[in-house]
C-alpha positions, 0 to 999 in steps of 0.5 A: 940882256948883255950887261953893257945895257945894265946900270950899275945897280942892276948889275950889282942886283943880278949878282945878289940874286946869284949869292941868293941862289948859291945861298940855297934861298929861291929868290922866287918861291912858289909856294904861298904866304900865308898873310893874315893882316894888311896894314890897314888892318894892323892900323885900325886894330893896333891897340888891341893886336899890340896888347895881345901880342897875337902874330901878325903875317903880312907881306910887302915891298921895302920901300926904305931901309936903315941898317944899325948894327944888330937891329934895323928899320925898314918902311913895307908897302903893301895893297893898302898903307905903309907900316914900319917894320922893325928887325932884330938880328937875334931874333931872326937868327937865334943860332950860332949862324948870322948869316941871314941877317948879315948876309942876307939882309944887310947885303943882298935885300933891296929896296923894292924886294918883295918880302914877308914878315911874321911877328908882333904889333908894338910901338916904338920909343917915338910912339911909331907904330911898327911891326917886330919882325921874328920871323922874315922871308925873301918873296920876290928879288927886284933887280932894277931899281925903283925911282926915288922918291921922297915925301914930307909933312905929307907931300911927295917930291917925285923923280918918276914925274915924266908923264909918258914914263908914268903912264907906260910904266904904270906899274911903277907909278903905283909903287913909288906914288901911291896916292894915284891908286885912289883914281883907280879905287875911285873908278871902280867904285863909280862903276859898281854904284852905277850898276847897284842903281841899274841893277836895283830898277830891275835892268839887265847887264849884257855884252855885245860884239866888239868886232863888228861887220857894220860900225854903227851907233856913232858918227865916228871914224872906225879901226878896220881889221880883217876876219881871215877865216871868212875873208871879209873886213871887220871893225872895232866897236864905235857904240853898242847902241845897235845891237843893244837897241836889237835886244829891246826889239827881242823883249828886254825891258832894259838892257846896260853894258859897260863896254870898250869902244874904238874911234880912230880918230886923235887924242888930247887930255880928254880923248883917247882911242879907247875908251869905256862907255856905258849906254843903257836903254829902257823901253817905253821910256822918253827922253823926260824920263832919261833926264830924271834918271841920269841926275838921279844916277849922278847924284848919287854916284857923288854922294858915293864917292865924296859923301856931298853932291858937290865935287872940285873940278880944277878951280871950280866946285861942279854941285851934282844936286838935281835938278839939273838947268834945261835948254835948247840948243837953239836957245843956247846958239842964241843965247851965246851967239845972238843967232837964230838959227831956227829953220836955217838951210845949209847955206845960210849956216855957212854965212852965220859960221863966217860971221862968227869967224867958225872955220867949216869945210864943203864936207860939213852938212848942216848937221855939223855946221850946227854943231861947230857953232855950238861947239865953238861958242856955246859949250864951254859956258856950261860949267854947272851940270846943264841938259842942252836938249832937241837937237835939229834933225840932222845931227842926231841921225838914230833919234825919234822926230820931237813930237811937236816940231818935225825939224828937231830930234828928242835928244839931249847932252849933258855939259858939264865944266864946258864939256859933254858928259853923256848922251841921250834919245828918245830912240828912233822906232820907225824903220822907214824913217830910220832908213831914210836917215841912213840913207842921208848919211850915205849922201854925207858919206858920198860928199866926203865926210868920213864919220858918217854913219854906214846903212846897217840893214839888219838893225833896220830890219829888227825895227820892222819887227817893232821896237817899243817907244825906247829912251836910251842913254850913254854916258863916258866913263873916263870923262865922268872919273875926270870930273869925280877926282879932280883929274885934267887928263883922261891919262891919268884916269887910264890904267895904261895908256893905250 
């Protein structure tokens, strides 16, 4: 990089490591650190390491520093808190050669630089709790500088706050704003409760292909790629649904997949290309029984994470108790609408969407003139955890006909704070009606609607080898660690933005 690009501290940082180096000390050691404590550790056990005087090894970043004279303070960082650290030129230096400490420390360590220390827990004339260093190592040199920020009577005043920077730049974000690891800690704390309560019933977690010759298991517009080796065109993962369905034909009683899928479609705070779902099915099961499981499963991912079923979404606390309110989604247009729209072909929807100011094109069948009426007016009215169930036929093109009215399907969506949370079926079995929904999506696909699902004869064909009655479930990850941390932004739930 030519030093014409440089700040000014990062060219006086580029010219501390070379002092460190001429100095005969590796700015990167290889070797590695033998830490035996963490912060929270030294936390939890101070009285009793204090009292014993027992070495403490930990390692971390300077994140301040306040250098007086012989002695100085330094505040380190690591995977769980922040300790004082408290450093004494005699004692690091006990020889005639000072060089460590007035060179070294004083001039050529930064805040950010990786550091490791060896001493002793002790408190300090304040009643701070520290660490007396006897012992300090230079881990890791930082030549650019970290963002400053500040914090007071336990509020942070941040300079790294623009949100694009924050989310490319993650890394930095977790360093200078500690706070948002808990999303990240949280995350995955919903994922492994999730999979202890999958794995306690006794089902199967598997993997399935993310490169896919047919995008199947969603109306959903795909990423295309090419296969060079065998010249065809591939596409990223919509769902997993097919191919997990096709494990329920080969035996499997219940089968689960926290899995990366693709949509080429826009983003906003709750959508992004990529994102995690998991889906489960479970053979000979309904969409009943689905319900009951997913308000047990979300129960008690709440329980986990905040010790209560109710849990704070912006303004509003969203109580996860079961059980859950249940509702058509025609009772809901109705409701909300004052609209029967029951047996309506696509013309009269088209009517009841201009008298409702819904704006609809000629692509739209009635599948999803349903679905812009209830999206328009119905779905942001759900703030409590509600089951809109039985969907019409046409919107649900891979779900078993409702038992008792052939023009609906056995689905339901959880709404949560006005948004779908998860997505569930009593699973289509009958090959021929499943090729006869396929082939209508084809005709939607003719007439110009590029989310509608492709004809995938092999997962047709396993059907004909008999799948057992089947309800399977999917729920989005992001979404759901939106809702348990109190996140507006499927950003700030991501590791990275995509």
């Amino acid at each position: 990089m030519n030093n014409l690009e440089l700040s000014e501290q990062e060219i006086i940082r580029r010219q501390s490591l070379e002092e460190l180096r001429k100095l005969g000390i590796d700015p990167y050691p290889a070797e590695s650190y033998p830490v035996n404590v963490t912060t929270a550790i030294i936390a939890n056990r101070f009285e009793e390491l204090s009292a014993s005087q027992e070495q403490v090894c930990l390692a971390g970043r300077i994140m301040t520093r306040r250098i007086m004279g012989s002695a100085s303070f330094f505040e380190m960082q690591d995977d769980k808190g922040k300790i004082q650290i408290y450093l004494k030129r005699d004692d690091v230096c006990p020889d005639e050669d000072k060089t460590l400490y007035n060179t070294v420390f004083k001039k050529l360590i930064d805040n950010g630089d990786i550091v490791g220390i060896k001493g002793f827990a002790f408190r300090t004339q304040t009643g701070e709790m520290s660490v007396h260093a006897k012992e300090i190592k230079l881990l890791s040199k930082s030549i650019r500088p970290l963002p400053t920020v500040k914090e007071k009577d336990g509020q942070f005043f941040d300079a790294f706050t623009d949100p694009e920077q924050r989310y490319r730049m993650r890394y930095v974000d977790l360093v200078v704003n500690p706070h948002v690891k808990e999303v990240f800690l949280k995350r995955a704390k919903i994922i492994n409760t999730m999979r202890e309560f999958f794995n306690s019933k006794g089902y199967l977690e598997v993997e399935t292909p993310i490169l896919q010759p047919i995008p199947g298991g969603a109306t959903a517009r795909p990423f295309v790629t090419h296969h060079n080796a065998l010249d065809m065109p591939l596409y990223l993962r919509i769902a997993n649904e097919l191919y997990l369905k096709r494990l329920i034909v080969g035996g499997f009683d219940g089968v689960y997949e926290f899995s990366k899928d693709f949509r080429n479609e826009g983003m906003d705070r709750t959508h992004n290309p990529e994102f995690t779902v998991m889906e489960i099915y479970v053979a000979y099961q309904d969409y009943f029984w689905m319900m009951d499981f997913t308000e047990e499963m979300l129960e008690r991912v709440a329980i986990a994470l905040h010790g209560t079923t109710k849990v704070q979404v912006g303004d509003k606390t969203i109580d996860f108790k079961r059980p859950f309110r249940r509702l058509t989604m025609l009772d809901a247009i109705k409701e909300y609408t004052g609209k029967n729209i029951s047996g309506m072909d696509e013309e009269n929807l088209r009517v009841v969407c201009k008298e409702l100011a819904i704006d609809v094109d000629e692509t739209m069948g009635k599948g999803k003139l349903i679905d812009a009426i209830f999206g328009e007016k119905c779905e942001g009215n759900f703030i409590q955890p509600t089951f809109i169930t039985d969907y019409p036929i046409e919107m649900s093109p891979l779900c078993k006909r409702h038992r008792s009215n052939p023009d609906l399907t056995e689905r339901f969506e959880l709404m949560v704070n006005g948004k779908e949370l998860c997505n569930a079926y009593s699973e289509l079995n009958d090959p021929i009606d499943q090729l006869e929904r396929f082939q209508d999506q084809l005709k939607l696909s003719e007439k110009g609607d590029d989310e509608a699902m492709f004809i995938d004869m092999d997962f047709v064909r396993s059907l004909e080898f008999g799948m057992p009655t089947c309800s399977g479930m999917g729920i989005g990850i992001d979404r759901l660690t939106m809702f348990m941390t109190n996140q507006a932004s499927i950003q700030d739930v991501l590791s990275f933005l995509r």
